[in-house]
C-alpha positions as CSV (number, residue, x, y, z in Angstrom):
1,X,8.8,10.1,10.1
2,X,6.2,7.8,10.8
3,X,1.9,9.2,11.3
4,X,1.0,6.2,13.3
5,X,-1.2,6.7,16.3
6,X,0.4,6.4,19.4
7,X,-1.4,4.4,22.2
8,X,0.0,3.6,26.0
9,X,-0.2,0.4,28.1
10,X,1.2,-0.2,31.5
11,X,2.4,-3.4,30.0
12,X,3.1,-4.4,26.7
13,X,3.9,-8.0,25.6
14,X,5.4,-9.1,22.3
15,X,4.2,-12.5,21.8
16,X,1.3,-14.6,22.7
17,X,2.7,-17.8,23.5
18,X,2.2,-19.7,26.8
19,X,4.3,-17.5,29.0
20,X,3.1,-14.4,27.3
21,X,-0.7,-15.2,27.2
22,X,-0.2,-16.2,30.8
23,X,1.5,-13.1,32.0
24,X,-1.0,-10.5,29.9
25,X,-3.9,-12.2,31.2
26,X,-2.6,-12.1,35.0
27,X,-1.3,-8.7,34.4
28,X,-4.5,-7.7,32.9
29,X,-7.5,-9.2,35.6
30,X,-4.8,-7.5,38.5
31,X,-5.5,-4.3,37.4
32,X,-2.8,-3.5,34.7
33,X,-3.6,-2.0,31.1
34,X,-1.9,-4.6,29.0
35,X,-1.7,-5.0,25.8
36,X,-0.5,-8.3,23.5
37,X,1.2,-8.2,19.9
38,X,0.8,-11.8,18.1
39,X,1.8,-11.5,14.5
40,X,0.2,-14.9,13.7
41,X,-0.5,-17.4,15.8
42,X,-3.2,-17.1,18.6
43,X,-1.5,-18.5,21.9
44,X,1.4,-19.0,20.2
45,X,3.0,-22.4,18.4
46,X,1.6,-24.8,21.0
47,X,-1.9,-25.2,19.8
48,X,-1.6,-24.0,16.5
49,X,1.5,-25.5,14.9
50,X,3.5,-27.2,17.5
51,X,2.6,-29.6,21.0
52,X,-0.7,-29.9,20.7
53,X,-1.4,-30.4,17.0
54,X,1.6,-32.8,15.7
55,X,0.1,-34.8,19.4
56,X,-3.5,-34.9,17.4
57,X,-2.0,-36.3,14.0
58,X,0.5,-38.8,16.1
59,X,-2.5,-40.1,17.7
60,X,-4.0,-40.7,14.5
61,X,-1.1,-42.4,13.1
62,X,-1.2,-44.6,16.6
63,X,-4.9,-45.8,15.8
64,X,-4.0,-47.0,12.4
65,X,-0.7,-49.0,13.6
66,X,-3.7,-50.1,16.3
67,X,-5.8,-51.5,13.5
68,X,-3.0,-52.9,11.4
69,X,-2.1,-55.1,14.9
70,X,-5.7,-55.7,15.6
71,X,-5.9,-59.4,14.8
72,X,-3.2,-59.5,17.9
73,X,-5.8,-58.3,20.2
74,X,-8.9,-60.7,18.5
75,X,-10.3,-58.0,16.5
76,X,-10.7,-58.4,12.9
77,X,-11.2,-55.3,10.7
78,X,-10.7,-56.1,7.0
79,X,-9.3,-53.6,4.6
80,X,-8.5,-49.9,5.5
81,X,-7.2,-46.7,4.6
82,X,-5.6,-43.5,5.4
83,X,-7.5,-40.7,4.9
84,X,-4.9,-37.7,5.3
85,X,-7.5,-35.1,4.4
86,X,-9.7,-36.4,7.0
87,X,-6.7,-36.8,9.6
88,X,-5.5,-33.0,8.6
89,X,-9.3,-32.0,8.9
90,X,-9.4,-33.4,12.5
91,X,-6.3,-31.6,13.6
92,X,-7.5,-28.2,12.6
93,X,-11.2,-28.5,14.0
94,X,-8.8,-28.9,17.5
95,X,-6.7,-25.8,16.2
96,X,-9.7,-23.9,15.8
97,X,-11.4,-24.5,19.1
98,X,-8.4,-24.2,20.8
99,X,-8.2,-20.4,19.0
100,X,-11.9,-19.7,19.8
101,X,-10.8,-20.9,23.4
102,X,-7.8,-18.1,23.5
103,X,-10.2,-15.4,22.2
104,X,-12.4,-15.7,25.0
105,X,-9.8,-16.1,27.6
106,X,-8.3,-12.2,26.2
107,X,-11.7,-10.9,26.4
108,X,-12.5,-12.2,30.0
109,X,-9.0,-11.0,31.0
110,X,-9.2,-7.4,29.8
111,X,-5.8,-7.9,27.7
112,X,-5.9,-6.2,24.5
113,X,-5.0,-8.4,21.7
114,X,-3.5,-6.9,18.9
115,X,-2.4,-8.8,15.4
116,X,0.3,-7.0,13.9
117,X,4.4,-6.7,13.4
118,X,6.4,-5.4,16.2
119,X,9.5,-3.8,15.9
120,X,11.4,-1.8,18.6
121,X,11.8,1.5,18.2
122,X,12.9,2.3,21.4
123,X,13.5,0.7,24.5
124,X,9.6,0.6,26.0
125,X,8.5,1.6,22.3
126,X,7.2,-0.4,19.9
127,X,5.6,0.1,16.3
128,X,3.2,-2.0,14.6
129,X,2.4,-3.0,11.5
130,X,-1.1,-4.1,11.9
131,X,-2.1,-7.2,9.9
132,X,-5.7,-5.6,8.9
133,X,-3.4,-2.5,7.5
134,X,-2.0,0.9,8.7
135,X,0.4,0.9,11.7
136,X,0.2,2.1,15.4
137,X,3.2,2.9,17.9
138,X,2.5,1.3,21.5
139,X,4.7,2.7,24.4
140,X,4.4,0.8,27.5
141,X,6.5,1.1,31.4
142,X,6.9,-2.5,30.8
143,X,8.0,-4.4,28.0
144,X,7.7,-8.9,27.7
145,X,9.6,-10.4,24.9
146,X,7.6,-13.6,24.3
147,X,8.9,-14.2,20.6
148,X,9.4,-17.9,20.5
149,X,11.8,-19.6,17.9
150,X,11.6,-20.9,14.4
151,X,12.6,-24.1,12.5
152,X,16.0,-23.9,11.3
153,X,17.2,-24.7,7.9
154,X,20.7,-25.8,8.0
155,X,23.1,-23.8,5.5
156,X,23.3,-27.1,3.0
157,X,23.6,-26.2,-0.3
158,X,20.1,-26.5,-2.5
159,X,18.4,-27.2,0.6
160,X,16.3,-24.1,0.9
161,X,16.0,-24.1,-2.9
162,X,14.3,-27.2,-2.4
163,X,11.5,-26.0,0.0
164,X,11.7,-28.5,2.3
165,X,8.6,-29.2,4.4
166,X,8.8,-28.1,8.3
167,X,6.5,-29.6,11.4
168,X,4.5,-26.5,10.2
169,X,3.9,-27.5,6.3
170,X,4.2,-31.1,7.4
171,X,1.9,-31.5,10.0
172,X,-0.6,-29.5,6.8
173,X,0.5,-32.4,4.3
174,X,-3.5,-33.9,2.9
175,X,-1.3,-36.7,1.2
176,X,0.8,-39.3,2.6
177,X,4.3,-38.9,0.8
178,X,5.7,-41.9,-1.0
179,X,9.3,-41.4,0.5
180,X,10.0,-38.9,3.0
181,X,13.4,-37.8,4.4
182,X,13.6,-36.8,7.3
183,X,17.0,-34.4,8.0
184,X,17.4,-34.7,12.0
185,X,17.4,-37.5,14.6
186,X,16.0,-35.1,17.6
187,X,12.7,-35.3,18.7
188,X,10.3,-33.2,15.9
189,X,11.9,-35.1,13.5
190,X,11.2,-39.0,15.2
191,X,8.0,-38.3,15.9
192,X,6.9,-37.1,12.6
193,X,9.0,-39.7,11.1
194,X,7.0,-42.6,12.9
195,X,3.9,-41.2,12.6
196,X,4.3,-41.0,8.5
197,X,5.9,-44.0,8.0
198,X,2.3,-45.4,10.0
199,X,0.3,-43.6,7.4
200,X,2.5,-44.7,4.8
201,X,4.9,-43.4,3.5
202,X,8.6,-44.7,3.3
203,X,10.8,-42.6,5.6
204,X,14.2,-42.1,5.7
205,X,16.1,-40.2,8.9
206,X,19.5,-38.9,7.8
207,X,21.2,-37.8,10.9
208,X,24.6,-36.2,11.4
209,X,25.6,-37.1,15.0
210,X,26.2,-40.8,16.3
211,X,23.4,-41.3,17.3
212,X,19.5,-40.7,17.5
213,X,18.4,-38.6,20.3
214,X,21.6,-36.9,20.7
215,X,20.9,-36.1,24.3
216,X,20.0,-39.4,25.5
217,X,22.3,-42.0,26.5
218,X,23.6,-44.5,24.5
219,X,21.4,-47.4,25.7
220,X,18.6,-45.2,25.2
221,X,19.4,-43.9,22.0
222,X,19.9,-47.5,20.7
223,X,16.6,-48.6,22.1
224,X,14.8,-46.1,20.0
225,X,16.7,-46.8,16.9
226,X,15.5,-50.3,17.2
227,X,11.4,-49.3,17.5
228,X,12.3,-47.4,14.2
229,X,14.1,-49.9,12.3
230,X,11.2,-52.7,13.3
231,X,8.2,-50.3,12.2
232,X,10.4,-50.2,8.7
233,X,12.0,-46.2,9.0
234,X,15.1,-46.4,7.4
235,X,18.2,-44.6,9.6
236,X,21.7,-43.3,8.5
237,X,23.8,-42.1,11.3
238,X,27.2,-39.8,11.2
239,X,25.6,-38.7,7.8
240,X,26.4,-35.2,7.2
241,X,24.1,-33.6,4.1
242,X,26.2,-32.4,1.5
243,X,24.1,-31.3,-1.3
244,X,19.9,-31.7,-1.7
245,X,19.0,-31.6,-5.6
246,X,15.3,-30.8,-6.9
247,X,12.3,-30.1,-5.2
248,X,10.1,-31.2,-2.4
249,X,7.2,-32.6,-3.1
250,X,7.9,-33.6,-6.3
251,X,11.5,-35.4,-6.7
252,X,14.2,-34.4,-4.0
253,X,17.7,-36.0,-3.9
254,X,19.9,-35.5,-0.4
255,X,23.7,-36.6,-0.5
256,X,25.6,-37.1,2.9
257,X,29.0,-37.9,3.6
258,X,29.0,-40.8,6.1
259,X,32.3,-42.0,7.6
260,X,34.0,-43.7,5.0
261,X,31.6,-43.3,1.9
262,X,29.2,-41.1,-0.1
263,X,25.0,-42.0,0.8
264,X,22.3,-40.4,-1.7
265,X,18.9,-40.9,-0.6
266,X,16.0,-40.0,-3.6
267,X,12.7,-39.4,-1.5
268,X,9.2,-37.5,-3.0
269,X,9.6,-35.1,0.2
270,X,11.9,-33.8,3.2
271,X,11.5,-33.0,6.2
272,X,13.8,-30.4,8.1
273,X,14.1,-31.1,12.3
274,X,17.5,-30.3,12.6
275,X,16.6,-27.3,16.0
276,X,14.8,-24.2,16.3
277,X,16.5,-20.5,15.6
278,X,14.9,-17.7,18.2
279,X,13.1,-14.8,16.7
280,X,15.4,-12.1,17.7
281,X,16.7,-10.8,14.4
282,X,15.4,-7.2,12.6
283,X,12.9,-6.1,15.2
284,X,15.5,-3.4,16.9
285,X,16.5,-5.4,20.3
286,X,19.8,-4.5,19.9
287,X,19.0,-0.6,18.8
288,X,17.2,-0.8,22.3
289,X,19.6,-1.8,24.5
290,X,18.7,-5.3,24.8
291,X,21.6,-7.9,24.4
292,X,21.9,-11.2,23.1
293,X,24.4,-14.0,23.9
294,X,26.5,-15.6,21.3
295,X,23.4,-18.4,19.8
296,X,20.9,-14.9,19.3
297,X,19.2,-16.0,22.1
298,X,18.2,-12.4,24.5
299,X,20.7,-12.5,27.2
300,X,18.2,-12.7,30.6
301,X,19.8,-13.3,34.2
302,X,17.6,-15.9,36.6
303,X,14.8,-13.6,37.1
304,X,14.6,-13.4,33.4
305,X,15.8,-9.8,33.5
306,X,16.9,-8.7,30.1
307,X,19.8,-6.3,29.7
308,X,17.2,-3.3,29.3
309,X,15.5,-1.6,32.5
310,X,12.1,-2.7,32.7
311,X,12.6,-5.3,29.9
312,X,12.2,-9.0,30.4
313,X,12.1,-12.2,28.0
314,X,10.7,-15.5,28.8
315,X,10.3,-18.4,27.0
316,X,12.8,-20.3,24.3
317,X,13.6,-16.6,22.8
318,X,15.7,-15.9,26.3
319,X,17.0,-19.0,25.8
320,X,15.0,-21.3,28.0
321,X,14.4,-24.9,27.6
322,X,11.9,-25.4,24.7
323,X,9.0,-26.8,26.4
324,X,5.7,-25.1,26.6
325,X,5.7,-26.3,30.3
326,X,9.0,-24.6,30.8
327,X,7.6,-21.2,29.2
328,X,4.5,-21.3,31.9
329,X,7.1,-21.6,34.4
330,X,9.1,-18.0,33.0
331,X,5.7,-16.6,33.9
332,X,5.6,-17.7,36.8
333,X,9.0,-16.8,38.0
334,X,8.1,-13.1,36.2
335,X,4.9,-13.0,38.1
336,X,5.9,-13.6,41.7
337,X,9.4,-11.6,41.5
338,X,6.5,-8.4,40.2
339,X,5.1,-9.5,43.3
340,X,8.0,-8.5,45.5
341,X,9.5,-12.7,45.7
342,X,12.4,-13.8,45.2
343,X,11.7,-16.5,42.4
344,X,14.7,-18.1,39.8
345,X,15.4,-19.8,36.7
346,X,18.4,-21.2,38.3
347,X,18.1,-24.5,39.0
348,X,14.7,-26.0,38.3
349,X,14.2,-29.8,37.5
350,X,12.6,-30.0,33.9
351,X,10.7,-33.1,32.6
352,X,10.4,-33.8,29.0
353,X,8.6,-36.3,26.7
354,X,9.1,-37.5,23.1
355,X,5.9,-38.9,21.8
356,X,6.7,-41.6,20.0
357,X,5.4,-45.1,20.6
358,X,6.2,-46.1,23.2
359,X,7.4,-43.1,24.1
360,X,10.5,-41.6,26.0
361,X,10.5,-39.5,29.0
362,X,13.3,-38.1,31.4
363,X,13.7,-35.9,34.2
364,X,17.3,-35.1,36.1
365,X,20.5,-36.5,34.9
366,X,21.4,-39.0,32.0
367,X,24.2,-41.5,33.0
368,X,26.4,-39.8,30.5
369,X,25.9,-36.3,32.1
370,X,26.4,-37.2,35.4
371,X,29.9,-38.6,34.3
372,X,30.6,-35.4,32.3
373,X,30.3,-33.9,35.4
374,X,32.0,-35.8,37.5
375,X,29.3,-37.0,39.8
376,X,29.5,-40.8,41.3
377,X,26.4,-42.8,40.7
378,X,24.5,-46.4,41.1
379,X,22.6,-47.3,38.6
380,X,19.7,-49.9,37.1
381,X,17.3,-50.3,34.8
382,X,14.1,-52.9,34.6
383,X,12.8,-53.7,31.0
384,X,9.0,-53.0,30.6
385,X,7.9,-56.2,30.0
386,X,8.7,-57.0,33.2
387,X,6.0,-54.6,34.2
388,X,3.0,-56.9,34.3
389,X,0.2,-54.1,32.8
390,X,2.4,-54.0,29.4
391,X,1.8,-57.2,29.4
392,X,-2.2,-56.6,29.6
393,X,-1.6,-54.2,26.7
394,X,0.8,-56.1,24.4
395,X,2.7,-52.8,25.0
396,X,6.3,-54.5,26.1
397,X,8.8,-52.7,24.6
398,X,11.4,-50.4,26.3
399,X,13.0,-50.2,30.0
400,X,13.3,-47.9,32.9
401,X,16.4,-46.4,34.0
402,X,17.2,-44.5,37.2
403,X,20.6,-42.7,38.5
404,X,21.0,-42.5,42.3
405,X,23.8,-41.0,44.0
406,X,26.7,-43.3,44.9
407,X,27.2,-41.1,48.1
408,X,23.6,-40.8,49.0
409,X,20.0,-42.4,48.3
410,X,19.3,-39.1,46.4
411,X,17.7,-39.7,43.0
412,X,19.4,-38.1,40.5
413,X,17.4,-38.6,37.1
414,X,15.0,-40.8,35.6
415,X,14.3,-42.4,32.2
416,X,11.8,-44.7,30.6
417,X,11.0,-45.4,27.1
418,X,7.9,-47.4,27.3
419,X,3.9,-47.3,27.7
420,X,2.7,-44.4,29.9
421,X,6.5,-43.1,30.2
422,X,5.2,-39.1,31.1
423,X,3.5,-40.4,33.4
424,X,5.3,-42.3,35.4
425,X,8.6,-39.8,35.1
426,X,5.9,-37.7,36.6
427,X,6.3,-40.2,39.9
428,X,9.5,-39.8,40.0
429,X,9.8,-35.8,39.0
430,X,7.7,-35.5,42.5
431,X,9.7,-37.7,44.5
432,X,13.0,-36.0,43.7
433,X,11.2,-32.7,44.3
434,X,10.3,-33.8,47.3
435,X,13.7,-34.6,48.4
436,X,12.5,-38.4,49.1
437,X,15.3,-41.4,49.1
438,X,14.9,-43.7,46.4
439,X,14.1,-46.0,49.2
440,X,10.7,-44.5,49.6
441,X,9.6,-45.6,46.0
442,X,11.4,-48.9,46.7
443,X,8.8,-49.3,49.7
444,X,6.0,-48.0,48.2
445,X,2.7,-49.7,47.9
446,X,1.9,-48.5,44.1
447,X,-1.5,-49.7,43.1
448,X,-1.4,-52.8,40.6
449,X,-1.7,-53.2,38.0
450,X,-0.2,-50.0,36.8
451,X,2.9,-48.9,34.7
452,X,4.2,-47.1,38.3
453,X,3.9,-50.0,40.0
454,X,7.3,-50.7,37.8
455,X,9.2,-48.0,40.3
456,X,8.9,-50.8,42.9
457,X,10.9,-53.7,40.7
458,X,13.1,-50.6,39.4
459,X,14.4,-49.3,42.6
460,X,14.5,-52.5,44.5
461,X,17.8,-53.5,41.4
462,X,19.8,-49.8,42.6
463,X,22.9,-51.0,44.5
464,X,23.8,-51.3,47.9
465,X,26.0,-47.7,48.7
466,X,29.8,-48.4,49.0
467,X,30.7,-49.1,52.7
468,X,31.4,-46.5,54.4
469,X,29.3,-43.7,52.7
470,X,26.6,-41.8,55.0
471,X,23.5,-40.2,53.5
């Protein structure tokens, strides 16, 4: 039987990531005694180990590529070099502002931040293991489950025995690797595997499924493939690992079974981006009443409701697209619906970037998923050089694509790979909110000359509706 001081909080939440920080402070400058747990990380993976610091080191690998192209643009630089201490350096001056940033934000809120373990112990109860020693029980009328998600390492044999690097260790690497393997074609894993491969190293992605960017379609994925291929990143496809042999960091061997053949790949490092696993397991959800679905995700319905009275989750732990911008949004939806609303997970339009160069960005439906789901669409696409501003740039590669309805001149979804791509989707993203016609884009006078002003050229190739549809 535990000694632990027992304190009480009107709410209580587990996790300081974007939702949860959000929610405690609002929760906290309303009136509410609330209280945060954060093991680790201060505001959670975004600006510590995730978004905001593999974006810092990316754009350092995008201004040497800029220097090593600079005689295209008249410049001449003579010799360079990487200097990865300097770049990690860089990236943690952000990290630490951007902590300094969060402490100030608690204590202007009148949350209580509190660094420790949490582990259920009951369904509004909660003890902690405090990271400066000695533990304290917290019982709250409200519980938040912000616990986030962690890399996964895929169950291939002598891969964990290997210690294969993560974003986390990678995106901490003060060398540049002399051959990196990268085990995953999704997004963490292309844009970490560009970005070294622009500091230097050889990289190698070893990907299981058909094709890169699994969710993307084929065009797409193809597209992407090529940028890789012409910057020198080596890519298997339909390459299942098999076995990894020795160590990273030092000498690591990955076999995979490709259709029709055996590939070994020797590297110096790899790299595992092969999806995240939620941090549900051994802190007592289940002893508490709180369900998970079948993946270990927390089982929450649309107003992120978990399974326990005066329990919710939010963020990618309940199973919500894993985006930071998605997780502000669960506190949002949590916020109003404590405000008496009526507010739902159910059916909200979520934009998403990879940050490659150039990079990709989509909102709404692929092609390929509006056929899965049997939905009748026109189509078109416009390549980027077309665009006259990449031109300005000597940023040409890539293409727009849009999906309309066949039935109607409702836009469906929206995807560029190219210069300024989250920027333009974001266009787009507000027409369909609005409930426009693609016709209005069409029409639109968009100011040149811009990477939007693309929409015009895009929309103006969408096909004319089969006779005798209304809309």
């Amino acid at each position: 039987m535990s000694n632990a001081p027992e304190q009480h909080f009107d709410a209580l939440v587990i996790g300081s990531g974007e939702g949860g920080k959000y929610l405690a402070w609002h929760l906290a400058r309303s009136g509410v005694r609330t209280a945060v747990v954060e093991r680790r990380w201060i505001g959670g993976s975004c600006p510590n180990t995730n978004c905001l610091p593999s974006k810092n080191e990316i754009w350092s690998a995008r201004v040497a590529n800029l220097i090593r192209r600079a005689e295209e643009f008249g410049i001449t630089t003579g010799r360079f070099a990487i200097d990865m201490p300097r770049v990690v350096a860089r990236k943690r001056e952000m990290v630490d502002g951007l902590i300094a940033l969060h402490r100030d934000l608690y204590k202007a809120s009148g949350a209580e931040l509190i660094m420790g373990e949490a582990r259920l112990i009951g369904t509004k109860s909660v003890r902690v293991a405090l990271n400066e020693g000695g533990e304290v029980t917290i019982k709250a009328d409200r519980l938040f489950l912000n616990l986030g998600t962690h890399a996964t390492i895929p169950d291939v044999p002598g891969l964990a025995a290997a210690g294969p690097l993560t974003h986390i260790e990678a995106l901490e690497l003060d060398r540049v690797p002399q051959h990196l393997i990268v085990l995953g074609g999704g997004y963490v894993g292309l844009e970490l595997a560009q970005a070294f491969r622009r500091f230097g190293a050889a990289v190698t992605v070893v990907e299981g499924g058909h094709q890169l960017a699994g969710r993307e379609d084929a065009d797409v994925a193809a597209a992407i493939e090529k940028v890789l291929r012409d910057e020198g990143v080596t890519v298997h496809l339909g390459a299942s690992a098999s076995i990894v042999e020795g160590r990273s960091g030092d000498r690591v061997m990955l076999r995979a079974n490709p259709a029709g053949g055996e590939l070994t790949v020797d590297g110096s490092d790899i790299l595992v981006a092969a999806g995240r696993t939620p941090n549900t397991a051994g802190i007592g959800l289940e002893a508490a009443g709180i369900a998970l679905d079948p993946r270990g995700f927390i089982a929450v319905n649309g107003r992120l409701e978990t399974s326990a009275p005066g329990v919710w989750a939010l963020g990618e732990c309940a199973g919500s697209p894993q985006f930071t911008h998605v997780s502000f949004d669960d506190f949002r939806v949590i916020r109003d619906n404590l405000a008496g609303g009526d507010r739902s997970t159910q059916g909200r339009l979520v934009p998403y970037c990879m940050f490659t160069e150039p990079p990709l960005a989509r909102v709404g439906l692929s092609e390929a998923e509006a056929a899965r789901q049997g939905i009748h669409v026109r189509t078109a696409t416009l390549p980027v050089e077309a665009v006259l501003r990449s031109r300005t740039m000597s940023e040409t590669t890539g293409f727009m694509k849009v999906v309309v309805s066949a039935d109607s001149d409702r836009i469906l979804g929206f995807t560029m790979l190219g210069a300024e791509a989250g920027e333009v989707m974001a266009v787009v993203q507000t027409a369909m909110l609005a409930g426009m016609p693609y016709t209005g884009l069409r029409d639109a006078i968009i100011a040149h000359p811009t990477m939007a002003e693309g929409l015009g050229g895009l929309f103006s190739r969408i096909p004319a509706r089969p006779s005798g549809t209304v809309g």
